[in-house]
N, C-alpha and C positions, 0 to 999 in steps of 0.2 A: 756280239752281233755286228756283223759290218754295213756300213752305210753305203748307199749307193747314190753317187754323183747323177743327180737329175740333170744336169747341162753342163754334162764335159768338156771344157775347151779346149781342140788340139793343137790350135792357132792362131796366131794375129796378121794380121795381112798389113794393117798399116793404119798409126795413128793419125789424123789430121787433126792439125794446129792450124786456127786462125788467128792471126797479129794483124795490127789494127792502125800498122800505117800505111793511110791510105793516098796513092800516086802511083806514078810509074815506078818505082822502088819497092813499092809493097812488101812487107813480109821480108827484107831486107835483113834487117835485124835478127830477128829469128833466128834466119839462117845463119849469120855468122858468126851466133851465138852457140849456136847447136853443132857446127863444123868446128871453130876455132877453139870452144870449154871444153865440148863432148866429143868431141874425134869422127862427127857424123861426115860424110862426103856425098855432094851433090852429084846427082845419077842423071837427074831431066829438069827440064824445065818448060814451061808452057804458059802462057798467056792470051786473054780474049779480050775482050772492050771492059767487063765488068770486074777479074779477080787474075791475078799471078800465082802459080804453082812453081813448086819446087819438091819435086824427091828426093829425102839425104836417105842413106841407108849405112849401117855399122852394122856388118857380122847379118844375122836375122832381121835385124830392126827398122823400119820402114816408117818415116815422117814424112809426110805432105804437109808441105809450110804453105797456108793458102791465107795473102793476102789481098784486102779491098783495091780496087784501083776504082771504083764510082762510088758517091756514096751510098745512091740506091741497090747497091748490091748483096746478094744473102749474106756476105759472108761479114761484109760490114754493119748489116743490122744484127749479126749476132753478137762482133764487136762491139758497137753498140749496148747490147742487153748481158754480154755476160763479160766484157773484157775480153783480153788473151786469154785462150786457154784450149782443150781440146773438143770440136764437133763430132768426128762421128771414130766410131772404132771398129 
């Protein structure tokens, strides 16, 4: 009998990573861990008052590196509660 895949994935669009040093630097680290270990390269970048972005992309593969730059900001209160690690997929 075969099974049938109730939520087939055909794709990932792009994992976000938030790092949790929080200034004008933000999320810093990350990325230069992620380009200079893992052969990832930076595509964009963006910033507003509250968090810094960065897109690396390898082949298919798509990171948004989003760090705090205030500390009332989302991405630092999930720093904050979960550490580095991955928010949305």
């Amino acid at each position: 009998m075969e099974t049938k895949d109730a939520f087939p994935i055909e794709g990932i669009d792009f994992v976000e990573i938030c790092a949790g040093d929080i200034g004008p630097h933000a999320g810093e680290r990350m990325v230069r861990l992620l380009c200079d270990v893992f052969g990832f390269a930076k595509i964009a970048h963006a910033e507003d008052h509250y968090a810094t972005v960065d897109v690396l992309q390898q082949g298919d593969i798509r990171f948004l590196v989003s760090g705090p730059r205030q500390e009332d900001s989302e991405t630092a209160d999930f720093v904050r509660r979960h550490g580095d690690g991955a928010r949305n997929i």
